[in-house]
BABANU-14996 format. One line per 4 residues: for each residue x, y, z of C-alpha. Coordinates in steps of 0.5 Angstrom, whole numbers, plus 2048, in hexadecimal, padded with zeros to 3 digits. Each point is the difference from the previous one (the first is absolute). Example, Ala and Ser with C-alpha at 12.3 -4.5 7.8 and 13.67 -1.06 7.14 Angstrom:
BEGIN
819,7F7,810  802,807,7FE
END
This chain:
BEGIN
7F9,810,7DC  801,800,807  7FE,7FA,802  807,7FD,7FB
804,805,805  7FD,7FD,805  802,7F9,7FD  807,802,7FE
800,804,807  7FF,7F9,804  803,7FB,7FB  808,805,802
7FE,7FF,807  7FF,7F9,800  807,800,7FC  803,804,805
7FE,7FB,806  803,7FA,7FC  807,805,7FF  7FF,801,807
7FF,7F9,802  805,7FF,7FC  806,804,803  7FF,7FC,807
805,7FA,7FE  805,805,7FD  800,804,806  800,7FB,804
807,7FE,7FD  803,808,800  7FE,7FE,808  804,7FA,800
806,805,7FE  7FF,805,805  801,7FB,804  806,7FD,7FD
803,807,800  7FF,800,808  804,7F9,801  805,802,7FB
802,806,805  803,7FA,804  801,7FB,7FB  805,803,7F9
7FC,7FB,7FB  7F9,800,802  801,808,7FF  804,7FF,7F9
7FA,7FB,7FE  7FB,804,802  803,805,7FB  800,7FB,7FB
7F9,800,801  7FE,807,7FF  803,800,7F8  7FB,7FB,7FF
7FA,804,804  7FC,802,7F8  801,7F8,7FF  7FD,7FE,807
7FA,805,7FE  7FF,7FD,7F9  7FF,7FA,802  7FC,801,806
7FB,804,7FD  7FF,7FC,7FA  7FF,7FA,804  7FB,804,804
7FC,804,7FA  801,7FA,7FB  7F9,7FC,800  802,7FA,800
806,801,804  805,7FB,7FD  807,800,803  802,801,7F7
7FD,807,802  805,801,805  805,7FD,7FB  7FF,804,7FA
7FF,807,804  808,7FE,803  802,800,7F9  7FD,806,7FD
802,803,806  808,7FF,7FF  7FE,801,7F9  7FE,807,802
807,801,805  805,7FF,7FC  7FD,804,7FA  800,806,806
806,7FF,802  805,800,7F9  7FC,807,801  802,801,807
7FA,801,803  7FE,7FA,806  7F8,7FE,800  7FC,800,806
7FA,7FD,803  7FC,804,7FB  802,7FD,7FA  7FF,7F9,804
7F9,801,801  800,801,7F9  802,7FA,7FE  7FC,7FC,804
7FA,804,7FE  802,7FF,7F9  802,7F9,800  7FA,7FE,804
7FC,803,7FB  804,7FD,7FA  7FF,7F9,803  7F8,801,802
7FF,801,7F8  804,7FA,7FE  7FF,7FB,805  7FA,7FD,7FD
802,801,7F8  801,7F9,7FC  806,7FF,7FD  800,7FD,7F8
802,7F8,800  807,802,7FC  801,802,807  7FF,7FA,805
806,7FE,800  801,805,807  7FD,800,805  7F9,807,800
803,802,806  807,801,7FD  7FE,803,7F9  7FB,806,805
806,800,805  804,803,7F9  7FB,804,7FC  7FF,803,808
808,801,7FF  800,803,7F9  7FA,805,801  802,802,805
807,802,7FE  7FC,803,7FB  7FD,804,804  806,802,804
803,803,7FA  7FB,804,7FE  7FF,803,806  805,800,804
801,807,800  7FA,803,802  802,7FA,806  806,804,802
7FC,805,800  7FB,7FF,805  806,7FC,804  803,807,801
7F9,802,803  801,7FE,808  807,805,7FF  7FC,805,7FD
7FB,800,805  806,801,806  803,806,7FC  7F9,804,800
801,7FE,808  806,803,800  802,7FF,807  7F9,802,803
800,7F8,803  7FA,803,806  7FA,801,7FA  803,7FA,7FD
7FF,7FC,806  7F9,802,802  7FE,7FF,7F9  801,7F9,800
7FE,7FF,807  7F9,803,7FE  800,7FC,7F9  802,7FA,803
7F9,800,806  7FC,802,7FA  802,7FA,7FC  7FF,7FB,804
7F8,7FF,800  801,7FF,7F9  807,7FC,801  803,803,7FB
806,803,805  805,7FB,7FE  801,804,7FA  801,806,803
805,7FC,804  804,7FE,7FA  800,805,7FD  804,804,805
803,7FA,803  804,7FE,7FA  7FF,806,7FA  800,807,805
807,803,7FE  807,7FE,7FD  806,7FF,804  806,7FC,7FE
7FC,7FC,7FB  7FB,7FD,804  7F8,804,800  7FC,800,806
800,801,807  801,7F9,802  805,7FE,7FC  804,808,800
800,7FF,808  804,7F9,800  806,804,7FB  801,805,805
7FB,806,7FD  7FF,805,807  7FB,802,7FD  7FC,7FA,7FF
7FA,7FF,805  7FE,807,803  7F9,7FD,7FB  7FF,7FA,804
802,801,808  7F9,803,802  7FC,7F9,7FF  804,7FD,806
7FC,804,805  7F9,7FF,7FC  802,7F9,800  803,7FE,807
7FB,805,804  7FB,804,7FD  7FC,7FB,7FD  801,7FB,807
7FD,806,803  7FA,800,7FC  7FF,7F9,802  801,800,806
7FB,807,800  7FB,7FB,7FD  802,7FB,804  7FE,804,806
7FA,803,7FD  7FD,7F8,800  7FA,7FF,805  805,7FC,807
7FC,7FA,7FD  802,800,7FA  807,802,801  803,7F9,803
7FD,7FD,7FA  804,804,7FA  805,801,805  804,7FA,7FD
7FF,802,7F9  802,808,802  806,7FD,803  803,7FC,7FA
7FE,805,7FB  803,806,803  807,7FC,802  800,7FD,7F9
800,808,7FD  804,802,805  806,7FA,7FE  7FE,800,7F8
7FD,807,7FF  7FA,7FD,7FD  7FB,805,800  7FA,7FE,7FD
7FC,7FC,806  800,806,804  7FE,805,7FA  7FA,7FC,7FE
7FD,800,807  7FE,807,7FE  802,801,7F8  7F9,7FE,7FD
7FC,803,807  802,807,801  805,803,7FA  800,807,803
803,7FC,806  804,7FC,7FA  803,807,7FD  802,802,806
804,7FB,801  803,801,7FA  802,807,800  803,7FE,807
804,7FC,7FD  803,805,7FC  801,805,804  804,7FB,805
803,7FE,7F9  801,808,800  804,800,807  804,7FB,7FF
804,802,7FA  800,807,803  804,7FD,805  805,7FC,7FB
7FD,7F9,802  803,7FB,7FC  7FE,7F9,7FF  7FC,7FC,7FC
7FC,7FA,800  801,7FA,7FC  7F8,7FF,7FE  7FD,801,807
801,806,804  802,7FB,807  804,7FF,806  802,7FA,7FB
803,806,7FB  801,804,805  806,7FC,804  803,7FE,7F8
801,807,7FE  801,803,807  808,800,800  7FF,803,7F9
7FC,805,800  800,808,805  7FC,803,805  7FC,7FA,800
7FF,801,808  7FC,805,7FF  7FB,7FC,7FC  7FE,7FD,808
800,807,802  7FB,801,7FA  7FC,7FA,801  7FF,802,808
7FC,807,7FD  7FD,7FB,7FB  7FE,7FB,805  7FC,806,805
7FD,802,7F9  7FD,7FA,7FD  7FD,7FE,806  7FC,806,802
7FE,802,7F9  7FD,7F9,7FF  7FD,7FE,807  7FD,807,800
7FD,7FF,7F8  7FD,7F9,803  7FF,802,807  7FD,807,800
7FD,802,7F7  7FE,7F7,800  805,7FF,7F9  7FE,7F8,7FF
807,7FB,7FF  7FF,7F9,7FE  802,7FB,806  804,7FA,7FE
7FF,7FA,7FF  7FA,7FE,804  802,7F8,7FD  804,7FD,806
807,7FF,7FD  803,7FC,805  800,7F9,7FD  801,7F9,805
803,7FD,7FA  801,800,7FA  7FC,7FC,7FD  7FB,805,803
803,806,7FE  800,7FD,7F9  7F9,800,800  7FF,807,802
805,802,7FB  7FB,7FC,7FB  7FA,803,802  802,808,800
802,7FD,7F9  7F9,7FD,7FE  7FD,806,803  804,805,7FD
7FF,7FC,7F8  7F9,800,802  7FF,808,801  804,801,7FA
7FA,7FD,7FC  803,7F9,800  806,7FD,7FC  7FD,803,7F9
801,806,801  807,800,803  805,801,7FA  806,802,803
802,7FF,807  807,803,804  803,801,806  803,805,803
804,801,807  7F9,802,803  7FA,7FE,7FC  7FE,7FE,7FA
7FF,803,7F9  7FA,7FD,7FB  7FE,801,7F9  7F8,7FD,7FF
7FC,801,7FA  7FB,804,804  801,804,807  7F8,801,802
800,7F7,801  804,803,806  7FE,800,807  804,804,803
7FC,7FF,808  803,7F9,7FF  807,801,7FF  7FF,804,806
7FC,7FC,804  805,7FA,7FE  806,804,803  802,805,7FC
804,806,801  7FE,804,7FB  7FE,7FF,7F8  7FF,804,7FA
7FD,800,7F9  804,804,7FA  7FB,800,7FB  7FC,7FA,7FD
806,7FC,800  805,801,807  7FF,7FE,806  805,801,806
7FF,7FB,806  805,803,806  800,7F8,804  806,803,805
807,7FB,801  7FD,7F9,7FE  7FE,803,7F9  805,7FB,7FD
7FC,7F9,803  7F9,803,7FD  803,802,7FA  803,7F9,7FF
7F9,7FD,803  7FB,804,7FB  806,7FF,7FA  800,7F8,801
7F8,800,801  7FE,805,7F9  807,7FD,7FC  803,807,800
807,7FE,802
END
């Protein structure tokens, strides 16, 4: 008994990363609007095409996540959710009710599924006169019309859960605010905060048809963004103070050659708020240190809207998203000032973690990335990928491989095949096994040329 609780336990889990890997190139896309709202406050038809675009923000998600979940990734999948998703829009709408990004993943979910199942049924000779992928394509249509119809209720249901959620809050925007910042750390080790992030990015709370923080901010809702302010000051100067604290705690001789690698991951998560490089340097090597960063993080969270901060970020909270939304947003100096404070504290807690009680951080690549040519750096990323396959047990024992903004996410028939020293010997910044299953590879900013170089040696593109 318990060990078919722990399979299905770790069979969710796995789907969850694929939803969550999944949600990356709708998020993306909500990104591109955030950006179009920015350049629409000084061209008038930019503005009113971004607010086009956000009627379609279920369809964006359907199609993206039913791509991404669907094993064979068939652009037909992408086509098929858009219509089940229209499908379900109009239904809601002759009974006044506007979907949201929920019923979106839903349908992406659903139809990936529908498609899976059907991909690689053979069809009966009366109907060779069209083409399988054209017959699949309407039996995944007029199933999923089926479904739509059977259960669109308790759909409507669940869509309304995000304004549920915010009425229980009731104003008390502070303790919203720290638990999301606290959650969000949390769930980075196990890469499953773009969930949460999409949950209240674009389902917390209702405001003039729209549901979301995001979405409620560009139509005006003053009361959207106090939740996601407080990730700024972690982003833009706790985390670089951690780095340069473990920077600082590095031998002199070993300091000039990480000095180069500091630098650049340190700018890159002061610019994009990707957080990720810095996070592994000591997630996996010291937890406590790990959750006090993690209940730092909510208590600036905490702060912040405490001082009516409000801003949000589109996807990363960086100094990218934060001079787009700065003109929108209130008290946003004070972020700056929170940051100082922040700043002082990092450093002192993690120089003095590494210094004094001797809490062991990874070191960055020791591969030297500075590549003469291309020719070259073409063979390192070919290298690091052959290492990488032949420390997960070979091409074998891989089955499904995706990449996401800073490291890699395999599922492989057999987890004891994998030799975890030698993905950290070969340079990675950390990596994890879920189960018997799941592996997680945290590569840093050049995942996408070793995930392409792994996908075209093992097939898996």
């Amino acid at each position: 008994m318990r060990s078919f609780i722990y399979k299905r336990f770790e069979h969710i889990f796995v789907d969850l990363q694929r939803l969550a890997q999944a949600l990356l190139l709708p998020l993306v896309f909500v990104q591109m609007i955030i950006i179009l709202e920015w350049l629409g406050m000084y061209i008038e038809s930019i503005s009113l095409f971004a607010w086009r675009l956000e009627e379609y923000v279920p369809v964006i998600f359907a199609v993206g996540v039913a791509i991404g979940v669907s094993e064979h990734k068939d652009s037909l999948t992408g086509f098929c959710a858009a219509i089940f998703c229209f499908a379900g829009m109009s239904i809601a709408s002759r009974n006044n009710f506007t979907m949201q990004s929920f019923y979106g993943i839903f349908c992406g979910v659903c139809i990936a599924r529908i498609y899976d199942g059907l991909k690689d049924v053979r069809m009966p000779k009366c109907f060779l006169f069209l083409k399988q992928e054209h017959l699949i394509v309407l039996m995944t249509i007029v199933m999923g019309l089926v479904v739509n119809f059977l259960i669109l209720p308790v759909i409507l249901y669940f869509d309304q859960f995000g304004a549920t959620v915010w009425d229980l809050i009731n104003g008390r925007y502070e303790v919203a605010a720290m638990l999301n910042g606290f959650c969000n750390r949390l769930l980075i080790p196990l890469g499953l905060h773009h969930l949460l992030y999409g949950f209240v990015s674009f389902q917390l709370g209702r405001y003039n048809g729209v549901q979301g923080e995001v979405l409620r901010y560009t139509k005006g809702d003053k009361t959207a963004g106090f939740i996601m302010s407080g990730l700024y000051p972690v982003s833009i100067f706790g985390l670089p103070a951690a780095a340069l604290a473990i920077f600082c705690s590095l031998p002199k001789d070993e300091r000039k050659k990480y000095k180069g690698t500091f630098f650049t991951t340190t700018l890159a998560t002061l610019v994009t708020g990707v957080t990720e490089p810095i996070e592994y340097l000591f997630v996996f090597t010291s937890p406590v240190l790990y959750l006090i960063h993690a209940g730092l993080a909510g208590l600036t969270c905490f702060i912040s809207a405490q001082l009516k901060v409000r801003i949000i970020y589109s996807y990363f909270p960086g100094l990218f998203s934060y001079f787009i939304n700065y003109a929108s947003g209130e008290n946003t100096q004070y972020i700056f000032y929170i940051g100082a404070g922040l700043f002082v504290i990092y450093f002192i807690i993690f120089y003095c973690a590494i210094k004094f009680f001797h809490v062991p951080v990874n070191k960055y690549l020791s591969i030297n990335r500075r590549a003469t040519s291309k020719r070259n750096e073409q063979a390192r990323i070919n290298y690091i990928a052959r290492r990488y396959i032949d420390a997960l047990g070979g091409k074998e024992n891989i089955l499904e491989l995706f990449a996401c903004t800073t490291r890699l996410r395999i599922v492989v028939n057999n987890t004891k095949l994998v030799n975890q020293e030698q993905i950290k010997e070969t340079g990675a910044l950390g990596v994890s096994k879920i189960g018997d299953s799941y592996v997680q590879i945290v590569v840093g900013m050049g995942v996408d040329d070793i995930y392409r170089e792994i996908a075209s040696i093992c097939n898996k593109a």
